[in-house]
C-alpha positions in Angstrom: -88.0 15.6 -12.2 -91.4 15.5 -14.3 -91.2 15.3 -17.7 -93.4 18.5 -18.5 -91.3 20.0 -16.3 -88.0 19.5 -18.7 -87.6 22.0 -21.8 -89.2 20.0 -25.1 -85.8 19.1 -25.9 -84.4 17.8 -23.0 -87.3 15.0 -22.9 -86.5 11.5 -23.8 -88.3 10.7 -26.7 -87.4 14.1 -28.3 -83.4 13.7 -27.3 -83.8 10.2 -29.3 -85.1 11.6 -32.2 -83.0 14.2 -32.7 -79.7 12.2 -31.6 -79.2 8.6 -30.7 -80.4 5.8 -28.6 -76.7 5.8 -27.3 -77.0 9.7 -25.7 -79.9 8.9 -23.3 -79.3 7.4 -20.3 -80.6 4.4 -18.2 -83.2 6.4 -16.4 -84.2 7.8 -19.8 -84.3 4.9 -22.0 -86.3 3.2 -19.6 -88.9 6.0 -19.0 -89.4 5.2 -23.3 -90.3 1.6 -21.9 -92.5 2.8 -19.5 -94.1 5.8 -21.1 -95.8 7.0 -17.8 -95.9 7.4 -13.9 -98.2 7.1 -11.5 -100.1 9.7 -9.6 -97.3 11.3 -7.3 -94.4 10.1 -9.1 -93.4 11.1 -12.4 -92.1 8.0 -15.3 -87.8 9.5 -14.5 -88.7 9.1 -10.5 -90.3 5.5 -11.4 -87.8 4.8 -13.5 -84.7 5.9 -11.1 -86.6 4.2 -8.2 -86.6 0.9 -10.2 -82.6 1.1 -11.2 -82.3 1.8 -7.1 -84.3 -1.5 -6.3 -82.3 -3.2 -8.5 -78.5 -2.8 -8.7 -76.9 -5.8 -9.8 -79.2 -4.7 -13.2 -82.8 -4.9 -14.1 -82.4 -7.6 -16.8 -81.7 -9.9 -13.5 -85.1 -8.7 -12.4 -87.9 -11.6 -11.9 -91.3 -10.5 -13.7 -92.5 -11.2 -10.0 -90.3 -9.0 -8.4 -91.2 -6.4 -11.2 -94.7 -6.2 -10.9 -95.2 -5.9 -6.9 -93.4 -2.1 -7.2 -96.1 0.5 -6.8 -96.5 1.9 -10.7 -95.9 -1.5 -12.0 -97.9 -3.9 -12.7 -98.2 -7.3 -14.6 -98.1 -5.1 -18.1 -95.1 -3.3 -17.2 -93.3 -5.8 -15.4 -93.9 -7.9 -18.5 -92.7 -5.4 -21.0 -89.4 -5.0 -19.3 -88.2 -9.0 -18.9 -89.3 -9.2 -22.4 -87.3 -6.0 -23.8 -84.2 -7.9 -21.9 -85.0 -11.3 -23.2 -85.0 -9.6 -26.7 -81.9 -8.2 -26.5 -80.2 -10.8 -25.0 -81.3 -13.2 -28.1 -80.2 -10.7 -30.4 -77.0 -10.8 -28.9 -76.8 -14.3 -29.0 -77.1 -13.9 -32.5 -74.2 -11.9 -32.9 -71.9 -13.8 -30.2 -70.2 -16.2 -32.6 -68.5 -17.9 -30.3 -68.6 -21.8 -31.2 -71.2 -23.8 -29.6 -70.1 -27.5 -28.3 -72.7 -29.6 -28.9 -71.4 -32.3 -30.2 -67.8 -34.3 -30.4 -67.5 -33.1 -34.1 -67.7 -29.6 -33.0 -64.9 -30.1 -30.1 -62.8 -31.8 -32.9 -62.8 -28.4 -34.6 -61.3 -27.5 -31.8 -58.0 -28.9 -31.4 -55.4 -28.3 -33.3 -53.4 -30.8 -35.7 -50.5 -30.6 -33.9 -52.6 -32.6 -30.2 -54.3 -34.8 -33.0 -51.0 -36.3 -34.7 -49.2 -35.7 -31.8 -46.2 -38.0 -30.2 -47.1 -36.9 -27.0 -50.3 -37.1 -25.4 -52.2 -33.3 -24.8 -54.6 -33.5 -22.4 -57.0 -30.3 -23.4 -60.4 -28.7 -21.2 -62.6 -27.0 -22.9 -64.9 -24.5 -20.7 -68.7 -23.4 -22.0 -71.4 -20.5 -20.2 -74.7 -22.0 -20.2 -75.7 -22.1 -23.7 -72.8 -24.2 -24.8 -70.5 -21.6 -26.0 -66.9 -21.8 -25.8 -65.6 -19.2 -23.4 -62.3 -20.7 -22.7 -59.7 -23.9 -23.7 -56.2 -25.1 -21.4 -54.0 -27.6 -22.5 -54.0 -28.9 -19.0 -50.7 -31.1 -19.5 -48.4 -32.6 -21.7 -47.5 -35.9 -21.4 -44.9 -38.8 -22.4 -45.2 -41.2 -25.2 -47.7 -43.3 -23.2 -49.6 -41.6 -20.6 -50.6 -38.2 -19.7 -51.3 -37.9 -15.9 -53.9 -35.1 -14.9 -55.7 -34.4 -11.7 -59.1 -33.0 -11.7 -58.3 -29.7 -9.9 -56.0 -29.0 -12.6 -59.0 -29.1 -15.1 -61.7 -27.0 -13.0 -59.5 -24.5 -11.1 -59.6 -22.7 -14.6 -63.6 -23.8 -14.5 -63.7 -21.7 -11.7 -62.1 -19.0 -12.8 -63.8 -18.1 -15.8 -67.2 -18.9 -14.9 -67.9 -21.8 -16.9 -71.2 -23.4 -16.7 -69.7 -26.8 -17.9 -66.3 -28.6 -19.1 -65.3 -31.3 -21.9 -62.3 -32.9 -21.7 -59.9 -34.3 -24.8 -56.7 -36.1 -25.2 -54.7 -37.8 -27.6 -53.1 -41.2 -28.4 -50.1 -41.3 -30.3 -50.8 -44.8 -31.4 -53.6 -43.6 -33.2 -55.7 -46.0 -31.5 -59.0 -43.9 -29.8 -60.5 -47.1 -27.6 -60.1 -45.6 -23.9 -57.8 -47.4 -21.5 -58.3 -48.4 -18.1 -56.5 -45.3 -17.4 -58.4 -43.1 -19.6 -61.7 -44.7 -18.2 -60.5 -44.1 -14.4 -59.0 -40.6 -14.9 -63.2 -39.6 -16.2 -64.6 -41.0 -13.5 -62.7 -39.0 -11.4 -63.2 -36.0 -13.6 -67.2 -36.8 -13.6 -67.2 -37.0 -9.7 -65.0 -33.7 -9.4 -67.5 -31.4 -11.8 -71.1 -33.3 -9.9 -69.4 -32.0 -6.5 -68.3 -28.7 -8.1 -71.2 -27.7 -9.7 -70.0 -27.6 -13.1 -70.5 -30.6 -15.0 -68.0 -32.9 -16.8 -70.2 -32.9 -20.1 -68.2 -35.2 -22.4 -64.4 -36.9 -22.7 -63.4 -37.7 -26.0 -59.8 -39.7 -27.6 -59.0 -38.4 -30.1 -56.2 -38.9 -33.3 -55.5 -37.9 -36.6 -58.5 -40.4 -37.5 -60.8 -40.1 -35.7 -62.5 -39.9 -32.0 -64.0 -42.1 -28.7 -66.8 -40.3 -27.4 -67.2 -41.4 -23.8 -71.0 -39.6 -23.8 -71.8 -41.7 -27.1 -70.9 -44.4 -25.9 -72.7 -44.1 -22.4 -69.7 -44.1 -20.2 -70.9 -40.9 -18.8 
C-alpha cells in the first residue's frame, strides 16, 4: 500500500495529528522516520519489509545491518539507531531503579534488621548492565557464627532474571566487619563461579550496624 493511494486521513502523518502517537502502528510510525520509499516500493512496504527483516525488534538492529537493505542507506540506517538510542536514554531517565555503584549504595540496601542482626544473612544483589538493581535474595540464614552458602545458590537466581552482574553482602553479629578466612574463601569461590558463568561477582561487602568491609576497596577482588 502507497501512501497516495490511502484517503488524506488514513495517512500517517495526518492520523498523528489529528489523534495520537499511540493510534499508529509500527509500520506507520516508522514510515514518519523514514518519510519516503524508493522507486518500486512505497515508505509502508519499506517499512513492513524492515520489521520482517528484523523480528526480535529493530532497536536490536546494527547501523550496518540497516544500511545494506535496498532503500536504506547510511542516512536512514543512522536515523533509526539514533531514534532507539534516544528513547532508550529517556527511559533510563525515568527507570528509577537504584543504581549500585558503590558499597554506600548497596548499604541502602539492606535492611536494619541483616545489619544489627544476631544471625548472619547472607544477601545477592542482581544488576542489568547499567548497574541497576533488578532483583535482591537473602540467599541463607545462618547461626550465630557462620553462614554457609554455595555459589549456585547465589547465581541460579542470576540466571534467572537476567542479571548482567551480582554483589554479595552479609552480616556479622559481632559487629566486627574484618572478613574471616571463611568470608575470604567463600568470595573466591563466588568470584570463580560468576568469571565461569558469565556474570561477574562485582563486589562482597561485611557489613554491621556500623559500618562495612568492602572486598573491591580493598583489592581482594
Amino acid at each position: 500500500m502507497r501512501l497516495h493511494d490511502l484517503h488524506r486521513v488514513q495517512r500517517p502523518r495526518e492520523k498523528l495529528a489529528s489523534r495520537t502517537a499511540e493510534a499508529l502502528s509500527d509500520e506507520e510510525l516508522l514510515a514518519l522516520l523514514l518519510r519516503t520509499g524508493y522507486r518500486g516500493r512505497g515508505v509502508l512496504e519499506l517499512s513492513s519489509a524492515l520489521l520482517k527483516a528484523f523480528p526480535g525488534g529493530l532497536d536490536r538492529a546494527a547501523f550496518d545491518e540497516l544500511a545494506s537493505i535496498k532503500g536504506m542507506g547510511p542516512s536512514r540506517a543512522a536515523a533509526v539507531v539514533a531514534c532507539f538510542e534516544l528513547g532508550r536514554r529517556w527511559l533510563g531517565r525515568l527507570d528509577h531503579r537504584p543504581v549500585l555503584d558503590r558499597p554506600e549504595n548497596v548499604m541502602a540496601q539492606i535492611p536494619p534488621v541483616v545489619l544489627g542482626g544476631r544471625k548472619e544473612h547472607f544477601l545477592a544483589f542482581y544488576l542489568n548492565a547499567r548497574g541497576q538493581l533488578i532483583q535482591k535474595e537473602t540467599v541463607s540464614i545462618g547461626t550465630l557464627s557462620a553462614s554457609l552458602v554455595h555459589p549456585r545458590e547465589v547465581f541460579a537466581p542470576a540466571i534467572g532474571c537476567g542479571a548482567a552482574s551480582v554483589i554479595a553482602a552479609h552480616n556479622h553479629p559481632s559487629g566486627d566487619c574484618s572478613p574471616s578466612n571463611e568470608d575470604r574463601d567463600a568470595t573466591r569461590r563466588l568470584v570463580r563461579g560468576g568469571e565461569l558463568l558469565g556474570i561477574p561477582l562485582l563486589d562482597h561487602l561485611v557489613v554491621s550496624g556500623s559500618g562495612f568491609f568492602s572486598f573491591k576497596e580493598n583489592g581482594l577482588i
